[in-house]
TORPA-4810 file (N, C-alpha, C, O; in nm, 3 decimals):
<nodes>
NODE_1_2.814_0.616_0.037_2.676_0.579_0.065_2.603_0.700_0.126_2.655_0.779_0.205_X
NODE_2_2.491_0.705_0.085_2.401_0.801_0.125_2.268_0.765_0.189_2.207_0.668_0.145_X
NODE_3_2.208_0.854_0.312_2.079_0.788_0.367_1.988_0.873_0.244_1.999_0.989_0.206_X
NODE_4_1.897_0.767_0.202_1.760_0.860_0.089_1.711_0.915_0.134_1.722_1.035_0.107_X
NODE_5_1.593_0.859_0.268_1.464_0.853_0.268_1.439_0.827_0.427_1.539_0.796_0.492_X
NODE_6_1.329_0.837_0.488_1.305_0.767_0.600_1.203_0.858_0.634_1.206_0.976_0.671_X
NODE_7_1.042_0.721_0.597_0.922_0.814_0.600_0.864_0.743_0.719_0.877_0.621_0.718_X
NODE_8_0.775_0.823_0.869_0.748_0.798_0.922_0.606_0.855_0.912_0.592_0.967_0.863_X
NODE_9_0.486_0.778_0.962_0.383_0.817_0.944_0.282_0.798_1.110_0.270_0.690_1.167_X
NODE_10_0.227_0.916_1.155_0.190_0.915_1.252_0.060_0.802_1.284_-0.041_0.789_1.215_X
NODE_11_0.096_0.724_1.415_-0.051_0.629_1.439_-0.158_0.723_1.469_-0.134_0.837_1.507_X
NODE_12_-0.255_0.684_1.454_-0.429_0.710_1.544_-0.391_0.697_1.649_-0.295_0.624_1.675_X
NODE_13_-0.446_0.752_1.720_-0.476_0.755_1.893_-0.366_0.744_1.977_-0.370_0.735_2.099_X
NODE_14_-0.212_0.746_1.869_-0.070_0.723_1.963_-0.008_0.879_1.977_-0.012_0.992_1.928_X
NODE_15_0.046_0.803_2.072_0.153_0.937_2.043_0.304_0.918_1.970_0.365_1.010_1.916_X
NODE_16_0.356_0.757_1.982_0.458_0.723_1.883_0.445_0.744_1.767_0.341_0.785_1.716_X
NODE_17_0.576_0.714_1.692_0.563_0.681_1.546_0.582_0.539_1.478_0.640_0.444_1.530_X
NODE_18_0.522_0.540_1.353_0.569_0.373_1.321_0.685_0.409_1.179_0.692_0.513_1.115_X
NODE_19_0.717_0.358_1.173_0.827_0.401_1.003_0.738_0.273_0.905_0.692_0.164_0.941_X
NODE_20_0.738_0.311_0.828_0.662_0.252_0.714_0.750_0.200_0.663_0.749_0.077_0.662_X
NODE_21_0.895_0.291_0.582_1.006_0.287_0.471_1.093_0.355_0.573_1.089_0.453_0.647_X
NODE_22_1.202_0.225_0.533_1.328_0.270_0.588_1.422_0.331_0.485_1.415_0.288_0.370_X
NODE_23_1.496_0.410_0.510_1.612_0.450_0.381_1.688_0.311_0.339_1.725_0.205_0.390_X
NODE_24_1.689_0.370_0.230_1.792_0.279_0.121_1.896_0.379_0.070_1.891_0.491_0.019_X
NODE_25_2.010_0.275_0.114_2.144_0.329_0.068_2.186_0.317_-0.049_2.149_0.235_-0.133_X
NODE_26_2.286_0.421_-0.062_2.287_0.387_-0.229_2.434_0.527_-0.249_2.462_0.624_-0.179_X
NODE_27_2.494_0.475_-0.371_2.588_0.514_-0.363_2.572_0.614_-0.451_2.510_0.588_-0.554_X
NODE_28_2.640_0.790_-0.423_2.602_0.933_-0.471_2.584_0.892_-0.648_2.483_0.937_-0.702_X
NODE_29_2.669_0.818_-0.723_2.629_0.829_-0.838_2.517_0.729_-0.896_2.476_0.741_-1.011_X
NODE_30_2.476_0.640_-0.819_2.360_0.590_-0.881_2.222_0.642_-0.778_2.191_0.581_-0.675_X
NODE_31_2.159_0.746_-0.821_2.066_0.818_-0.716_1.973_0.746_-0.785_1.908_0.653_-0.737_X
NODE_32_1.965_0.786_-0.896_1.842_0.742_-0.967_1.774_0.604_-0.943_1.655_0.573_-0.957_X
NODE_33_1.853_0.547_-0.913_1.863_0.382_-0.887_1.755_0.381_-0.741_1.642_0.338_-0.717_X
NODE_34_1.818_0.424_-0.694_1.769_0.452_-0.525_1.655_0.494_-0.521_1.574_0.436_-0.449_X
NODE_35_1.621_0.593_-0.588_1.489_0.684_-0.565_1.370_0.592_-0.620_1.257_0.603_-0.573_X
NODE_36_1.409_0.482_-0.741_1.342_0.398_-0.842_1.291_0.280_-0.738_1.176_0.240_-0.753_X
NODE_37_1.393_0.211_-0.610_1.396_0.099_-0.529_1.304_0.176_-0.467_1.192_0.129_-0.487_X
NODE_38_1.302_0.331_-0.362_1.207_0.371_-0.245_1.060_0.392_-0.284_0.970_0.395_-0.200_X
NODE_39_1.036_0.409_-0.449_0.895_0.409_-0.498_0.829_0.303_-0.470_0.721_0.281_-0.415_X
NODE_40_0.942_0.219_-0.534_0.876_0.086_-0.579_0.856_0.022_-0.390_0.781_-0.072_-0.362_X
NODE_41_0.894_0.056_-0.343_0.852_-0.008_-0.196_0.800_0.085_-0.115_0.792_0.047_0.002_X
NODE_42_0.765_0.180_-0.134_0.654_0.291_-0.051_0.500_0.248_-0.142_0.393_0.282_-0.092_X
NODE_43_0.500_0.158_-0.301_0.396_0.178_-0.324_0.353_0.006_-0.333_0.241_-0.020_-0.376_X
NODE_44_0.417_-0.075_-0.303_0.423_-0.205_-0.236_0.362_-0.193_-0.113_0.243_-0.222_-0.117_X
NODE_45_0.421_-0.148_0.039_0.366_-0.119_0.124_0.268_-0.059_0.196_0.242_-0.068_0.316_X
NODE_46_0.178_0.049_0.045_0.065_0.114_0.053_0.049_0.226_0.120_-0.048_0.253_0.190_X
NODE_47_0.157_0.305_0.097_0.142_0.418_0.152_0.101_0.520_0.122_0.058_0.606_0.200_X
NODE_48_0.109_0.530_-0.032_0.025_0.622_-0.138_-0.133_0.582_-0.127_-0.228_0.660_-0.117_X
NODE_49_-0.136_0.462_-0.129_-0.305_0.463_-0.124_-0.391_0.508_0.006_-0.490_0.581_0.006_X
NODE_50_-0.328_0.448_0.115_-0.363_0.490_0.267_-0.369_0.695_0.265_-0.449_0.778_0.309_X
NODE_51_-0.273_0.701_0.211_-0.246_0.885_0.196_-0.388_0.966_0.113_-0.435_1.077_0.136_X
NODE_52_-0.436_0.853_0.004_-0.530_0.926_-0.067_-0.672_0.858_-0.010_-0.789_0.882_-0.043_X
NODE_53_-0.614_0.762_0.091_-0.776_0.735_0.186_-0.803_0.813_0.264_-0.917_0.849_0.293_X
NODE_54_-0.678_0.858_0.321_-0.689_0.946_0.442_-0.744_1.102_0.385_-0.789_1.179_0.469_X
NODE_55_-0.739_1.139_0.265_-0.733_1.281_0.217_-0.836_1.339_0.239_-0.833_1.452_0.288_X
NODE_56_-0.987_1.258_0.199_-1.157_1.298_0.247_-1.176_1.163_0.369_-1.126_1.054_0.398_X
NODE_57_-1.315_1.282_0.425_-1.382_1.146_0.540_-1.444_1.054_0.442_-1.498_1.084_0.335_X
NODE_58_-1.428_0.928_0.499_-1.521_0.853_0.481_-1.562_0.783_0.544_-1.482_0.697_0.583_X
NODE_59_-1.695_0.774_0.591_-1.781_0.707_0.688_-1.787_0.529_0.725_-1.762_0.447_0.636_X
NODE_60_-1.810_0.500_0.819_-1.793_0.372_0.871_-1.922_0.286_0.770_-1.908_0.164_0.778_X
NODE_61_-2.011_0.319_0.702_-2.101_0.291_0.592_-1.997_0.261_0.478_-1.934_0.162_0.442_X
NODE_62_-2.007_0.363_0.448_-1.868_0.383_0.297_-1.780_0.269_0.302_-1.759_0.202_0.201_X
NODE_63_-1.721_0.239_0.427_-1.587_0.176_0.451_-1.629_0.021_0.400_-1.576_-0.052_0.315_X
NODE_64_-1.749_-0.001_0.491_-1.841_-0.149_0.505_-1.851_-0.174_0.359_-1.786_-0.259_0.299_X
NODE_65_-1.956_-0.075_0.297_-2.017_-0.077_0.189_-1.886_-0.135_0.049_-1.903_-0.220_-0.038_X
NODE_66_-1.773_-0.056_0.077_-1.645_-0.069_0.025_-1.580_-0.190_-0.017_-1.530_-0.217_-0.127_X
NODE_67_-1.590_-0.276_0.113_-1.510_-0.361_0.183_-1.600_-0.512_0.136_-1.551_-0.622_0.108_X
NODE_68_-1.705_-0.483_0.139_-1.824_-0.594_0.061_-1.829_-0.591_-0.073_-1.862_-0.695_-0.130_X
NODE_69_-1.805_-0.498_-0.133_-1.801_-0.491_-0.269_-1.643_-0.535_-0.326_-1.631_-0.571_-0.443_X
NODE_70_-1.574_-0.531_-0.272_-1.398_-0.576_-0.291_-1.443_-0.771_-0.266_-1.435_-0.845_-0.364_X
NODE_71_-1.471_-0.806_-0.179_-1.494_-0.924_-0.098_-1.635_-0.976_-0.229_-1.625_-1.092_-0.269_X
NODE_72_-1.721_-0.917_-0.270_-1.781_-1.025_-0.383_-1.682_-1.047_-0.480_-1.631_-1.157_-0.497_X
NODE_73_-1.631_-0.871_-0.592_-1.551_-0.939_-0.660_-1.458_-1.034_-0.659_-1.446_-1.098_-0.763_X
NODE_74_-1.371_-1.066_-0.545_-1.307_-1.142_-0.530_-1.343_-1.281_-0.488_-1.251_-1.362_-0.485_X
NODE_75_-1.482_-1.328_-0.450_-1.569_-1.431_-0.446_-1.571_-1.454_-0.633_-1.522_-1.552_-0.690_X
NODE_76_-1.623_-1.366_-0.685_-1.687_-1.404_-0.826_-1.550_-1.439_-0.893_-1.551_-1.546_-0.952_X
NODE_77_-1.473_-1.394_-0.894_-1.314_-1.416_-0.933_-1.277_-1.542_-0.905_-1.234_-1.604_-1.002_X
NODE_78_-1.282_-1.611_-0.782_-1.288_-1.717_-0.714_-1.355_-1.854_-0.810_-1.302_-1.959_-0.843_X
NODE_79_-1.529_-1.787_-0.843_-1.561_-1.882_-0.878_-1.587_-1.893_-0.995_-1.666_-1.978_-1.036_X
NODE_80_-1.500_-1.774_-1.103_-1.492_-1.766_-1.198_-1.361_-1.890_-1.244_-1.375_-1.972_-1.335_X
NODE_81_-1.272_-1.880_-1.179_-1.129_-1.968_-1.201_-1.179_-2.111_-1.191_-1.149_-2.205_-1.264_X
NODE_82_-1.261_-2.109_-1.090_-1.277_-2.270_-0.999_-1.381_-2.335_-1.170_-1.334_-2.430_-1.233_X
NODE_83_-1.494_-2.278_-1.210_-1.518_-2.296_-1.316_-1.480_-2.334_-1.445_-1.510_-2.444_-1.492_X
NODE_84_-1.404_-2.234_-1.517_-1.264_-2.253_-1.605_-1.253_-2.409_-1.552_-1.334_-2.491_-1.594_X
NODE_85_-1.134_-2.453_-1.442_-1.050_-2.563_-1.410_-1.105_-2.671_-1.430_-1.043_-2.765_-1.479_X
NODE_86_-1.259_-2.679_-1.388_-1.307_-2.769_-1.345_-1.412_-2.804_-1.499_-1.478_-2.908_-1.502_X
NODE_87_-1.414_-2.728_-1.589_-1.470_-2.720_-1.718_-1.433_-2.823_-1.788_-1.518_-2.880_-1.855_X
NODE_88_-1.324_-2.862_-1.788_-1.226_-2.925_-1.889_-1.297_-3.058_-1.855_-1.262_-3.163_-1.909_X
</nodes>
């Protein structure tokens, strides 16, 4: 058994760390296997996306502006389904 991985990512305003992804063990001849499980759960847990939020500023506007526009589509989505169901 081998340790993979073990990504820690620094908080705001702390001085601790939090671990995001813990290593996954895995035995020397199935690596591939291993490396396939730590993707698939570093990009489950959102750590790639948080990484490419963090890359430019973006303003407390942006964020709002962002965050309302996620929150209709998912209203209109809402009452797109409820429609459909209730069609019949």
């Amino acid at each position: 058994m081998i340790k993979l991985a073990t990504v820690y990512v620094k908080k705001l305003n702390k001085d601790d760390f939090k671990s995001y992804s813990e290593y996954k063990n895995a035995c020397a001849d199935n690596v591939e296997a291993a490396i396939k499980l730590f993707r698939k759960k570093v990009i489950n847990e959102g750590i790639l996306k948080e990484c490419q939020d963090r890359m430019y500023y973006t303003s407390k506007g942006d964020k709002r502006r962002k965050a309302a526009k996620v929150a209709r589509r998912k209203q209109l989505k809402k009452m797109y389904r409820e429609k459909r169901y209730f069609s019949d």
